[in-house]
C-alpha positions in Angstrom: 20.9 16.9 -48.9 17.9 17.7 -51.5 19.5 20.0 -54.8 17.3 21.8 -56.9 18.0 21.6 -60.7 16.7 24.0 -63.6 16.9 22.4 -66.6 16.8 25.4 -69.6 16.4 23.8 -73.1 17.9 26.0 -76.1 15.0 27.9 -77.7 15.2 27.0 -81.4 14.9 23.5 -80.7 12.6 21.0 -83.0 9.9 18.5 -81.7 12.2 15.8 -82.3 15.1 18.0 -80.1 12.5 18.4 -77.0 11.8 14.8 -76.8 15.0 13.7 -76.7 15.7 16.0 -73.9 12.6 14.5 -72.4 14.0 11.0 -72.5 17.4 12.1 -71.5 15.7 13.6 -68.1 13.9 10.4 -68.2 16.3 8.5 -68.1 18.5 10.2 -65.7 15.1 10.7 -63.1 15.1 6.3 -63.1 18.6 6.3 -62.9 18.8 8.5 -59.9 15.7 6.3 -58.7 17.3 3.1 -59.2 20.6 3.9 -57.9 18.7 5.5 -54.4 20.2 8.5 -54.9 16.7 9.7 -54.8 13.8 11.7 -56.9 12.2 14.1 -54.4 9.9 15.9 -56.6 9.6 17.2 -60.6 7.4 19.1 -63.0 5.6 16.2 -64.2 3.7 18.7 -66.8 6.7 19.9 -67.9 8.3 16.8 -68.7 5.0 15.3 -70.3 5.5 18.6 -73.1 9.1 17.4 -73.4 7.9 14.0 -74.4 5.2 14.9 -76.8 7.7 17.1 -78.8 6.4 20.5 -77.1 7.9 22.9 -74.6 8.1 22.8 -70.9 6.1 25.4 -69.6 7.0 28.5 -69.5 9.0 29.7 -66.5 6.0 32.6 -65.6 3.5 29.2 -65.7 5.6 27.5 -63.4 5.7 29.5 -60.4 3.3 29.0 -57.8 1.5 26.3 -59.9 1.8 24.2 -57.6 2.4 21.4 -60.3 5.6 19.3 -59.3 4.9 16.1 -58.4 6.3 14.2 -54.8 7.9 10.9 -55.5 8.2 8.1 -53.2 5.8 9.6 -50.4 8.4 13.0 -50.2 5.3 15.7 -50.3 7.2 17.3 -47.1 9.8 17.8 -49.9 7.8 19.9 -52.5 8.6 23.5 -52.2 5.5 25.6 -50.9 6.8 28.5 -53.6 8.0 28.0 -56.5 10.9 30.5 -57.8 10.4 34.0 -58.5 10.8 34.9 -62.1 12.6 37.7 -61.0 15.6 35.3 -60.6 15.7 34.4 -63.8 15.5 37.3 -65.8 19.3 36.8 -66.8 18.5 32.6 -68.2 18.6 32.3 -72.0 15.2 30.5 -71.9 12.1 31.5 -71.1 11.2 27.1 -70.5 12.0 25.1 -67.4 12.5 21.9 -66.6 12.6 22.0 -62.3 13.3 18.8 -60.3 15.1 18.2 -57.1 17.2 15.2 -56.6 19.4 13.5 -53.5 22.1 13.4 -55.6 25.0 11.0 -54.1 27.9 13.2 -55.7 29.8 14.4 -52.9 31.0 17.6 -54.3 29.6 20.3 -56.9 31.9 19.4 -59.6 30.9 15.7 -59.8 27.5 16.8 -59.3 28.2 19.0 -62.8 29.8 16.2 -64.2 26.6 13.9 -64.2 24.0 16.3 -65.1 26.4 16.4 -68.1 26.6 13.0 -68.6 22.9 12.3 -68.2 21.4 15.5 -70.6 22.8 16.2 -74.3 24.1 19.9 -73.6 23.6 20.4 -77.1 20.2 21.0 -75.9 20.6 22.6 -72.9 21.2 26.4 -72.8 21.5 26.5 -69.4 21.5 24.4 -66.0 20.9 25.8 -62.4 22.3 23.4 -59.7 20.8 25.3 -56.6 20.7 28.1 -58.2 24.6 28.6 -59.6 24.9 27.9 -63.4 26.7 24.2 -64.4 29.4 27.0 -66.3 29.8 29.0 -63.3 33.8 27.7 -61.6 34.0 25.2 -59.6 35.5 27.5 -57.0 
């Protein structure tokens, strides 16, 4: 089953801090790729900003557009609408990083545990998985 992650990067970070995060996500897309968990679609504009030192776009530039990118012949995967930004009025960023993965984690709290392992939460304010914050209990 597809998961949706939003990736929110701590605002005061530097060039240097948003390309890190940009190979981190990098490198966790082409790990996820090479291990066939599968890369279904992501903000390829966004995570071009990351690795040029800049910003993803900001979350009101995201919605509707229409700019993640299908991987591996998955366009029946791309969401026709983006997000409302109405959801995330509560998020400590006002910069996303959206992707949707076929994770093979069989539960949400491994799932939690390799988003961790794969970004450096020092740079990450905030992570939806599906919508529910990486913080929220595993419950």
């Amino acid at each position: 089953m597809a998961t949706d992650f939003d990736i929110f990067p701590r605002q005061a970070l530097t060039p240097r801090d948003f390309k890190a995060l940009g190979r981190a996500i990098r490198r966790w897309l082409d790990r996820c790729q090479k291990a066939n968990d599968g890369v279904r679609w992501y903000d390829e504009e966004s995570l071009e900003h990351l690795l040029k030192g800049e910003p993803p776009r900001a979350l009101a530039a995201a919605v509707g557009a229409g700019a993640m990118v299908a991987v591996a012949g998955d366009s029946h995967d791309t969401p026709s609408m983006a997000p409302s930004t109405s959801e995330f009025v509560s998020r400590p960023s006002e910069w996303v990083m959206q992707l949707r993965l076929l994770p093979k984690a069989a539960t949400r709290r491994q799932m939690v545990a390799d988003v961790r392992r794969a970004l450096p939460t020092d740079l990450v304010a905030e992570v939806l998985i599906d919508g529910r914050s990486w913080d929220e209990p595993q419950g």
